[in-house]
Backbone bond lengths (Angstrom), bond angles and torsions (degrees), N, CA, C in turn:
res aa  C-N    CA-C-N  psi(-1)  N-CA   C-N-CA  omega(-1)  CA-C   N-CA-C  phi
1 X - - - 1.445 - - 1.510 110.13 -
2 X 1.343 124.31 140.23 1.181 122.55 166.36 1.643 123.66 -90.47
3 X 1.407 120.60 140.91 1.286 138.08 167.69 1.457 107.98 -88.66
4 X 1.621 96.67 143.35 1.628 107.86 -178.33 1.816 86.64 -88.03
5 X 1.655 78.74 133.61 1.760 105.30 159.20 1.481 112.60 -96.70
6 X 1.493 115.67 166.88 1.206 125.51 177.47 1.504 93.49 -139.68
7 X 1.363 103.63 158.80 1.944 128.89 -179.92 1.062 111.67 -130.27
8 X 1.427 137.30 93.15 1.440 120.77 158.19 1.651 117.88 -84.88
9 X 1.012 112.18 159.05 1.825 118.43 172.75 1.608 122.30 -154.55
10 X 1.051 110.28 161.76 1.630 128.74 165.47 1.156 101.14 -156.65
11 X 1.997 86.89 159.39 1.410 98.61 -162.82 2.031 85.73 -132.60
12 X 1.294 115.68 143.13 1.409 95.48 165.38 1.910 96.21 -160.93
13 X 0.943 114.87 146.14 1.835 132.43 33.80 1.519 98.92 -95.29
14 X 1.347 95.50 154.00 1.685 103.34 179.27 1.422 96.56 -139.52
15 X 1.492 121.73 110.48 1.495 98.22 35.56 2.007 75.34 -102.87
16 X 1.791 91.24 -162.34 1.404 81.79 -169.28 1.858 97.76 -146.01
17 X 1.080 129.27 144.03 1.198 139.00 -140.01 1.886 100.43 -112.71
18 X 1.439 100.25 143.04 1.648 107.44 -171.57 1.500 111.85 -46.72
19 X 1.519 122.59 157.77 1.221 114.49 177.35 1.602 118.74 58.62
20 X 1.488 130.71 7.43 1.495 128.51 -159.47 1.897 77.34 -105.57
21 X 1.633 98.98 -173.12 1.486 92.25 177.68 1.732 83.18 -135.67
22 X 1.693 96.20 129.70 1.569 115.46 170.60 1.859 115.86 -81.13
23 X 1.286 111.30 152.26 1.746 118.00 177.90 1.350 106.83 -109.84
24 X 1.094 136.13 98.96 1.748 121.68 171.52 1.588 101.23 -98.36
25 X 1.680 114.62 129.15 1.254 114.90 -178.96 1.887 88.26 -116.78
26 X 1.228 100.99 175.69 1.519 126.45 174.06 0.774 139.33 152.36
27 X 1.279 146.01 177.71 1.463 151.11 -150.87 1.579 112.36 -122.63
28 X 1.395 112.85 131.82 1.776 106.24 163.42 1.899 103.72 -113.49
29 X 1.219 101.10 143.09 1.454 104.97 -175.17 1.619 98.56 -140.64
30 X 1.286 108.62 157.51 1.365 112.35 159.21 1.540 121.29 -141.82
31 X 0.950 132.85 177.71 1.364 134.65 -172.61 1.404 113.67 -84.22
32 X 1.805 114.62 138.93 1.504 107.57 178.98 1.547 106.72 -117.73
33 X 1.015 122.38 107.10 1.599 129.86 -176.08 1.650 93.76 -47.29
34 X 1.186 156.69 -20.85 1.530 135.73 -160.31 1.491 97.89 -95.39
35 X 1.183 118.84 -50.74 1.897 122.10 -162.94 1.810 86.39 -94.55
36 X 1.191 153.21 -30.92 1.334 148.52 -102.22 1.415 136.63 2.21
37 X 1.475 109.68 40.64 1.379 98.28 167.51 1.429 106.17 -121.82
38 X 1.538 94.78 -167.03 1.656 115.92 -175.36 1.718 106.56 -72.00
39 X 1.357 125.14 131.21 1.517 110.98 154.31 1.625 104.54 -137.46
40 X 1.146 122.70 166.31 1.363 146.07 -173.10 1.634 96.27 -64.80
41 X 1.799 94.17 129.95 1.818 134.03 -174.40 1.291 98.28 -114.09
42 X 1.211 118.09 104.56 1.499 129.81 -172.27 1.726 98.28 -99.49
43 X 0.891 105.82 149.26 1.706 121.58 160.80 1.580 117.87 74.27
44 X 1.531 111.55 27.07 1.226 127.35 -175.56 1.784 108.49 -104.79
45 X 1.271 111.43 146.50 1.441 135.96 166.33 1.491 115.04 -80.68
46 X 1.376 93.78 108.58 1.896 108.44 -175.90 1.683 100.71 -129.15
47 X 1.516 108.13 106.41 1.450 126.30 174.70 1.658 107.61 -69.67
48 X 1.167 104.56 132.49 1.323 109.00 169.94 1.416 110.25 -119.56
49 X 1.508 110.97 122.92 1.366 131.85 -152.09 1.508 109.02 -110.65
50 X 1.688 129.09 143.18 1.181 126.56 162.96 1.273 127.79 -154.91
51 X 1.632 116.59 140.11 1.149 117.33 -149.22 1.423 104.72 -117.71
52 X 1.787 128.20 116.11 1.119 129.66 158.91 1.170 133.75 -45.25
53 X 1.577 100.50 127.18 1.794 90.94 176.28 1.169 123.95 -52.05
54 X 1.104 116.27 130.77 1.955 129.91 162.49 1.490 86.27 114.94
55 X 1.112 143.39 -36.28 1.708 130.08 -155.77 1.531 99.86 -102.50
56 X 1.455 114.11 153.50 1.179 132.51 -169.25 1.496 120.55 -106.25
57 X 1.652 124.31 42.38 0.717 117.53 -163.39 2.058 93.70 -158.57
58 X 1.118 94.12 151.71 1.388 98.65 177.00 2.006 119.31 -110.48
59 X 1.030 134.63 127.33 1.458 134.64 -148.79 1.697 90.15 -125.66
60 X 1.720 117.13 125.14 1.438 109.05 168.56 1.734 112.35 -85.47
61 X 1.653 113.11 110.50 0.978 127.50 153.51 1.159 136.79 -30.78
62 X 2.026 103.01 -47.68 1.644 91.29 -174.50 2.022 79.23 -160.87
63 X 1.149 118.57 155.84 1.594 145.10 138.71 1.343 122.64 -70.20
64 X 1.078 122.18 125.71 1.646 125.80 -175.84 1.873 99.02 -138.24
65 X 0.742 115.93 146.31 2.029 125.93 173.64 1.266 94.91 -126.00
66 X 1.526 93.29 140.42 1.765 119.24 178.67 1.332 113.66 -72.95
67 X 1.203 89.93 140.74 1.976 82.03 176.50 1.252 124.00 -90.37
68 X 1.120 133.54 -125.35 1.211 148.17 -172.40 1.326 117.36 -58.48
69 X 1.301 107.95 -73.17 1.927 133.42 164.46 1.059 122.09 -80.63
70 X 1.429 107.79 6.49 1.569 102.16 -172.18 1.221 138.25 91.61
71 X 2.124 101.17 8.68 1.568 121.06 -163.63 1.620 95.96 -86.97
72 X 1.333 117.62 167.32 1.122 136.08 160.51 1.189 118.37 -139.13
73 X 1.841 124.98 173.10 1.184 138.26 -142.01 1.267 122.01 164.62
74 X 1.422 128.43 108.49 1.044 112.35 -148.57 1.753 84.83 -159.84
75 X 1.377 131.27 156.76 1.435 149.00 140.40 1.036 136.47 -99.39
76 X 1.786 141.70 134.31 1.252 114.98 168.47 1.387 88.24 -130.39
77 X 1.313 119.30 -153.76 1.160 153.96 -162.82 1.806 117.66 -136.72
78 X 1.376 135.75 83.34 0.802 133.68 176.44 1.420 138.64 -48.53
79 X 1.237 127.10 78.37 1.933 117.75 -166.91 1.620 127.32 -103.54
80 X 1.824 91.77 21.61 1.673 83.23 -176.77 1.896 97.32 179.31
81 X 1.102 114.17 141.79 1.678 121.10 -164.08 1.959 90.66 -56.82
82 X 0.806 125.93 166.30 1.310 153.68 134.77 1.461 127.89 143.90
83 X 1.038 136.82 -132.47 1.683 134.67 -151.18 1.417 94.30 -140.23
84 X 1.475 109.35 131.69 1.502 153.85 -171.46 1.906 106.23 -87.32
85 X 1.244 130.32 112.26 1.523 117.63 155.95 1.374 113.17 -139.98
């Protein structure tokens, strides 16, 4: 059976300027049927995706694995305007 996961993130500096280098941190969690809440999914593959302005398509930039609790951490390198997921 599958459990619902959750993703939180930030990205900063925001806003953040061409050529600068961006930080996206966040959390992977998933659901525990005994207590019902969310706790930290360690050792999972979370693509971080980005989509150039004008094109309709989203390209994974980079692979990152959860750690321990489920934290993440990651850097890139910014080279062109558009939207982060």
């Amino acid at each position: 059976m599958k459990r619902a996961s959750k993703l939180t993130t930030d990205a900063s500096p925001e806003p953040v300027a061409k050529g600068a280098k961006l930080t996206v941190t966040g959390k992977l969690s998933r659901a525990n049927w005994e207590d019902l809440a969310h706790h930290g999914f360690a050792g999972q593959q979370v693509k971080l995706q980005f989509e150039k302005a004008g094109t309709a398509h989203y390209s994974t930039v980079k692979t990152v694995k959860s750690g321990t609790h489920g934290n993440l951490s990651t850097k890139v390198t910014v080279t062109a305007a558009g939207s982060w997921r």
